[in-house]
N, C-alpha and C positions, 0 to 999 in steps of 0.2 A: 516680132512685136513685143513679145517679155522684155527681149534685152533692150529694147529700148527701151521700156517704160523705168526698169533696175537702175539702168544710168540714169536718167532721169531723177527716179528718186535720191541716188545717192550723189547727183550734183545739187539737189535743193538741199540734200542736209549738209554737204560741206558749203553751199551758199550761208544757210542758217547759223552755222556755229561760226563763220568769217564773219557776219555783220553782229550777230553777240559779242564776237572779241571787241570788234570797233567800236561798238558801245560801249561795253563792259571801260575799255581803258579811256575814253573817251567822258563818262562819265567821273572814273578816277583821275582824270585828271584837270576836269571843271570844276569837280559836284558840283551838288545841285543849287540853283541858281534861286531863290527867293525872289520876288516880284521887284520889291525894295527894293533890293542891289544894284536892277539895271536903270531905274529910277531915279534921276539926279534932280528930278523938278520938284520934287517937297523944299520947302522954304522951312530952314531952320526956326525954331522956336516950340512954345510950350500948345499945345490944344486940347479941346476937352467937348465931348457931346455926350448926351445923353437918348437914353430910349426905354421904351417901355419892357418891363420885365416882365415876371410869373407878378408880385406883388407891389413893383414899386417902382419907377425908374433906378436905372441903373448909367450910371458914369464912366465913361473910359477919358483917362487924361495921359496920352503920350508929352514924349520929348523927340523933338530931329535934331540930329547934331549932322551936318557935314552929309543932308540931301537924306540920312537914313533914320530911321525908328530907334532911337536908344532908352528907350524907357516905356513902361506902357505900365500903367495903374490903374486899376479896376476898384469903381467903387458898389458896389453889391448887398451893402449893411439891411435892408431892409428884406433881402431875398431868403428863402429859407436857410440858416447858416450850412447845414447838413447838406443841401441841395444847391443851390444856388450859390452858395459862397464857397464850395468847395471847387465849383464848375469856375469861378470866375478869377481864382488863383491857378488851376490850369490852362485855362485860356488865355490870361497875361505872358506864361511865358511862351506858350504855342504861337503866339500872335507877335511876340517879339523875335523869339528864334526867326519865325515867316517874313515881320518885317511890314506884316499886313493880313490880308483875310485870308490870302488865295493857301488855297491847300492847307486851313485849318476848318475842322471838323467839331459840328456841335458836342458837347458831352451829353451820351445819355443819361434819361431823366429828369434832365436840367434844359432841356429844347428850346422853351422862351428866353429863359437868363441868358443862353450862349446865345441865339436869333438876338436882343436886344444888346450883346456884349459886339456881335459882329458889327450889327448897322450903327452901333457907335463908333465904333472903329474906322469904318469907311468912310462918315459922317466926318471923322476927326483927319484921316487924309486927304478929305476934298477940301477942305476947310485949307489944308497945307500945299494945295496944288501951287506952282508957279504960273501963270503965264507966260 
């Protein structure tokens, strides 16, 4: 009964590290895929929403070029600069590197500004959906 369970476990751990590998190279040889990328239904041009902040609405205006996000500009003037404006300069490029929301994360401290930076942003690719 040991011996069995021994093989056993040393087939799950040469299973383990065979499907690590295929990941591991499988990964290196996609990376990773941004939500955008596989997204060819945004209709190019300029959009812009807004949403409520900590103090004040806040604006996000992208650009689509060719179905993708090429531009995202945060407008955040009335949020605390130290708090808020600092949150909304890194979520411009976290939100463009992404391409959109998915797997960008509030900054802490700044919870509302980024929560009002996000549903802009989402607010600005529905606005870009194609039918």
């Amino acid at each position: 009964m040991k011996k069995h369970m021994t093989r056993n476990v040393i087939l799950m751990a040469i299973l383990d590290v065979a499907l690590g590998i295929v990941l591991s190279l499988y990964i290196a040889s996609t990376g990773t895929v941004p939500a955008a990328d596989n997204a060819d239904t945004y209709a190019d041009g300029a959009y812009s929403a807004s949403a409520q902040g900590y103090k004040s609405e806040v604006t996000v205006m992208i650009n689509i070029t060719g179905g993708k996000v090429t531009n995202v500009q945060i407008d955040a003037g009335d949020e605390a600069p130290d708090v808020g404006g600092k949150a909304a300069e890194s979520l411009a490029r976290s939100l463009l590197d992404a391409g959109g929301t998915a797997g960008v994360d509030t900054v802490s401290g700044a919870t509302m500004t980024s929560n009002a930076v996000l549903s802009a942003m989402d607010a600005c690719l529905a606005q870009a959906v194609q039918e």
